[in-house]
C-alpha positions as CSV (number, residue, x, y, z in Angstrom):
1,X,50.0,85.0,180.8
2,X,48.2,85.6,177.3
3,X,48.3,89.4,177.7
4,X,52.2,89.3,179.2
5,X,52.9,87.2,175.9
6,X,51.1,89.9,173.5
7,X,52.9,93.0,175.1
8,X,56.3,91.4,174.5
9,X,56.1,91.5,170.8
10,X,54.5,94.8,170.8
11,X,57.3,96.2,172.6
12,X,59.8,94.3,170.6
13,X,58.5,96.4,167.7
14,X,58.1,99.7,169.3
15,X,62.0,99.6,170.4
16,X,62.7,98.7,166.5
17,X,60.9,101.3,164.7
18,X,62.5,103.9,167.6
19,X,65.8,102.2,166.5
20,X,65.3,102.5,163.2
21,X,63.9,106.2,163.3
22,X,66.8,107.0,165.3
23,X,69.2,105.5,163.1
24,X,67.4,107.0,159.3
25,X,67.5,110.7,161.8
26,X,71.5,110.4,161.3
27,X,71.5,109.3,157.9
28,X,69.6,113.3,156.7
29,X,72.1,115.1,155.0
30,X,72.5,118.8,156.6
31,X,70.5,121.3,154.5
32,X,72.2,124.4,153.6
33,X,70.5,127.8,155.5
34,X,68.9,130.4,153.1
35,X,71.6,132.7,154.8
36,X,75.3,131.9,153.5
37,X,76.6,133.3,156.6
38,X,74.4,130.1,158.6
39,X,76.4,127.9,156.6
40,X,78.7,125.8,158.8
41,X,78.3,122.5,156.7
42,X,81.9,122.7,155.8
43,X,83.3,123.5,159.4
44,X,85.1,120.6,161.1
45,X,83.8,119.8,164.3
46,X,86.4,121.9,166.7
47,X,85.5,124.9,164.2
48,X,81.8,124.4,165.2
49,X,82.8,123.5,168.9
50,X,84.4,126.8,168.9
51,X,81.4,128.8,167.8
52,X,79.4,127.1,170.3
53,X,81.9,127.9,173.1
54,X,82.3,131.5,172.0
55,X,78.0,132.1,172.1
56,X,78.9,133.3,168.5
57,X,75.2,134.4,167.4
58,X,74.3,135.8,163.5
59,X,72.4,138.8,165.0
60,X,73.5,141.1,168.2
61,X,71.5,141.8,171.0
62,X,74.3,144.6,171.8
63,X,74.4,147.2,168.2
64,X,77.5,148.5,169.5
65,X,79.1,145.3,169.4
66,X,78.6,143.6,165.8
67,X,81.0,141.9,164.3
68,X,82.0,144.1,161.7
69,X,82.9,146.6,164.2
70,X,85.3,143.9,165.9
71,X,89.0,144.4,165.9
72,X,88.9,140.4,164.8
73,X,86.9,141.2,161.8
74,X,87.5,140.2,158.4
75,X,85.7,142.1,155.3
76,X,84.0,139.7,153.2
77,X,85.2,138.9,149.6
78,X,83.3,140.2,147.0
79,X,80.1,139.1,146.1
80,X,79.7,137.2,149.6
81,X,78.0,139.1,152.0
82,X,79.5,137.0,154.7
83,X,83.1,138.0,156.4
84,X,85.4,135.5,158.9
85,X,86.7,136.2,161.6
86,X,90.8,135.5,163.5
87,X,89.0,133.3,166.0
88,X,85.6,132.0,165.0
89,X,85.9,130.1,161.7
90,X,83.8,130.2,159.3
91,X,80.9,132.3,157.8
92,X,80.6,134.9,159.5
93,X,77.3,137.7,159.8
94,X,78.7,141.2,159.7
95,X,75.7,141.8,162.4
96,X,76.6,139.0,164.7
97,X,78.3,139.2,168.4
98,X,80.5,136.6,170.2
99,X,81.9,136.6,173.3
100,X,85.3,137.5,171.9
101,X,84.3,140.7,170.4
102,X,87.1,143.3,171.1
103,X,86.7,146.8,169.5
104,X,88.7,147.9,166.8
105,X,92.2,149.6,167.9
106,X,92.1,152.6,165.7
107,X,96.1,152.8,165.5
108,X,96.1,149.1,163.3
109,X,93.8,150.4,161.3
């Protein structure tokens, strides 16, 4: 009965420091990537749901499929090195890929 009694408390304690670990984890404000184009702090959560569900990466496997060759591309703004993009929000890396990457229609442009 005397060991029963003395694993209880330690227990008890364990599943409060987890709790409390768990809980300070959430409370880390996000650190901005030393890549602007990484930067998704300011993205609501459907914008980041949306570059999740489009396996939107900052660096191609495929060279002939970057983003800057996308028909979706947009040119950065000057001094950013980062562009956007019609249907992934956000920063976007000119040598990244998504799943939506259509190539450019040379008539538009």
């Amino acid at each position: 009965m005397a060991s029963s009694a003395f694993q209880n408390p330690t227990r008890r304690r364990f599943l409060a420091i987890v709790a409390g670990a768990a809980t300070m984890a959430g409370c880390q404000p996000e650190v901005a990537p030393t890549d602007p184009c990484l930067d998704i702090r300011a993205l609501s959560e459907s914008d980041r749901r949306t570059r999740t569900a489009t396996n939107y990466v900052a660096q191609t496997a495929l060279p002939d499929q970057r983003c800057d060759t996308c028909q979706f591309w947009l040119p950065p703004a000057s001094p950013s090195p980062c562009g956007g993009c019609v249907v992934v929000k956000g920063p976007i890396h000119p040598e990244g890929h998504c799943t939506s990457w259509a190539p450019v229609d040379n008539v538009t442009r």
